[in-house]
C-alpha positions in Angstrom: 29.1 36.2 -10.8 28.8 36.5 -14.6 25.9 34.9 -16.4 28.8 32.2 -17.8 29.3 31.3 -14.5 26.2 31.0 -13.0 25.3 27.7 -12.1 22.7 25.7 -13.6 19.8 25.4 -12.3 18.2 21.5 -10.8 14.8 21.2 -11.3 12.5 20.7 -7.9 12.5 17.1 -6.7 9.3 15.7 -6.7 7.9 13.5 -4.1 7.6 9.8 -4.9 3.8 8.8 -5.4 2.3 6.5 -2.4 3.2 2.7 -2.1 -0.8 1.8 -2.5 -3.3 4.1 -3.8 -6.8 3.6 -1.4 -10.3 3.5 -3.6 -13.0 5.8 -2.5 -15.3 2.7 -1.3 -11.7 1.2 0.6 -11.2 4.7 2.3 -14.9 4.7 3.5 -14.6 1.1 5.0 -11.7 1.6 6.7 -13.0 4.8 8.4 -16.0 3.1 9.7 -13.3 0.4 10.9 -11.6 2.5 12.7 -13.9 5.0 14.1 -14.2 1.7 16.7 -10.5 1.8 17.4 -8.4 3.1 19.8 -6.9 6.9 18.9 -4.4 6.9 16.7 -4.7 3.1 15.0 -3.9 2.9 11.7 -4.5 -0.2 9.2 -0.8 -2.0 8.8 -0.5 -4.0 5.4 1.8 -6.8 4.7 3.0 -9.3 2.8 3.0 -13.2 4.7 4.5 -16.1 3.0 1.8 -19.3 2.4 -0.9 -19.9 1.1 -1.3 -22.7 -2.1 0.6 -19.8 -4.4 3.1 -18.1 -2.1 2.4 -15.3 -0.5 -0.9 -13.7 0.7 -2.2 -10.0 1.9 -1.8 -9.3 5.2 -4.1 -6.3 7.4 -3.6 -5.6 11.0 -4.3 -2.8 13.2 -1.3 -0.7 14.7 -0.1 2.3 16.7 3.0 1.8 15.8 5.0 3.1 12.7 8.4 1.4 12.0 11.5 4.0 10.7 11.4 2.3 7.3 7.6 1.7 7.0 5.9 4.1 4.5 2.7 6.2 5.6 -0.1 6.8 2.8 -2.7 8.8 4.1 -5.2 9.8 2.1 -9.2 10.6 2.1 -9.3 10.3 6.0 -7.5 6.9 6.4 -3.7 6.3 7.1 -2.9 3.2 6.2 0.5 1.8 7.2 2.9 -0.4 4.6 5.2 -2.7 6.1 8.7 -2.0 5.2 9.1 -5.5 3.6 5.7 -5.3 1.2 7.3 -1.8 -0.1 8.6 -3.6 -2.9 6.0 -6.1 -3.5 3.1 -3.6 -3.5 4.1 -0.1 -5.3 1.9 0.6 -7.7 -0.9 -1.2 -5.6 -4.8 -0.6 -5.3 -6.3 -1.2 -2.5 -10.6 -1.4 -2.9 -13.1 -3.3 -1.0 -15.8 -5.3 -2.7 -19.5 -6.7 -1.6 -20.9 -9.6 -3.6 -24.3 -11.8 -2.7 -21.8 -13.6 -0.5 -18.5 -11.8 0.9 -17.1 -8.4 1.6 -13.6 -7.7 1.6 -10.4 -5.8 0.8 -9.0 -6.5 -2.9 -5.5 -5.5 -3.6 -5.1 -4.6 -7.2 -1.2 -5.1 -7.5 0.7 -4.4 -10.9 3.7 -7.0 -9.3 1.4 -10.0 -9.2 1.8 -12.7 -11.3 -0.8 -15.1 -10.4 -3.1 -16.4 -7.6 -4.7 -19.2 -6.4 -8.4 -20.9 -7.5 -10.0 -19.6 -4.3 -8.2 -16.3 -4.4 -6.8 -15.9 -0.7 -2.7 -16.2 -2.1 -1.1 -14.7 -4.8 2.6 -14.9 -6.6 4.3 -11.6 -6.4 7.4 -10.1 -8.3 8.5 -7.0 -6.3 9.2 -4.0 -8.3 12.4 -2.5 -9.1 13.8 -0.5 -5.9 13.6 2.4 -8.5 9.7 1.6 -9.1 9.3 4.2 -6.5 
């Protein structure tokens, strides 16, 4: 083959980044969660219609890992997105807080577009199927 008729060369595809990003603090909590589960749980999250503003953040333990659900496992954890939250949470952080009064997972998410006074439902925009 001549050097005219070599063909050109496609760049290396790279691998999307994950659905949800896990905080250092998130990763730690989760480990200690599941260091009391059975072998093999993961932390399944999800997106539930309700709530006073639409929608609200679902966590569940699971074994079980869907064909279309997407696996993030990072610092120790593997944390298991639902194949219909895909859309509404790429981009997403997920962190756990403490204040004087509550502990619990937040969910920084770049899709949402509001939330309710007390903060337990949110509005959500899912991304672009290209977002990914």
């Amino acid at each position: 083959m001549s050097v005219a008729e070599t063909p050109p060369v496609r760049p290396a595809r790279r691998s999307p980044p994950p659905v949800i990003r896990i905080t250092d603090i998130a990763a730690e909590r989760l480990r200690e969660i599941l260091a009391e589960a059975e072998p093999g749980t993961a932390v399944r999250v999800g997106i539930e219609n309700g709530g006073c503003a639409g929608m609200s953040y679902k966590l569940d333990f699971t074994t079980d890992v869907a064909p279309l659900d997407s696996v993030v496992e990072d610092k120790g954890v593997k944390v298991v997105v639902d194949s219909k939250a895909v859309l509404f949470l790429i981009g997403t952080e997920m962190d756990f807080k403490t204040d004087k009064v509550s502990s619990q997972f937040v969910f920084n998410n770049p899709n949402q577009t509001s939330s309710c006074g007390c903060g337990e439902s949110v509005a959500i925009t899912p991304a672009a199927a290209d977002a990914s």
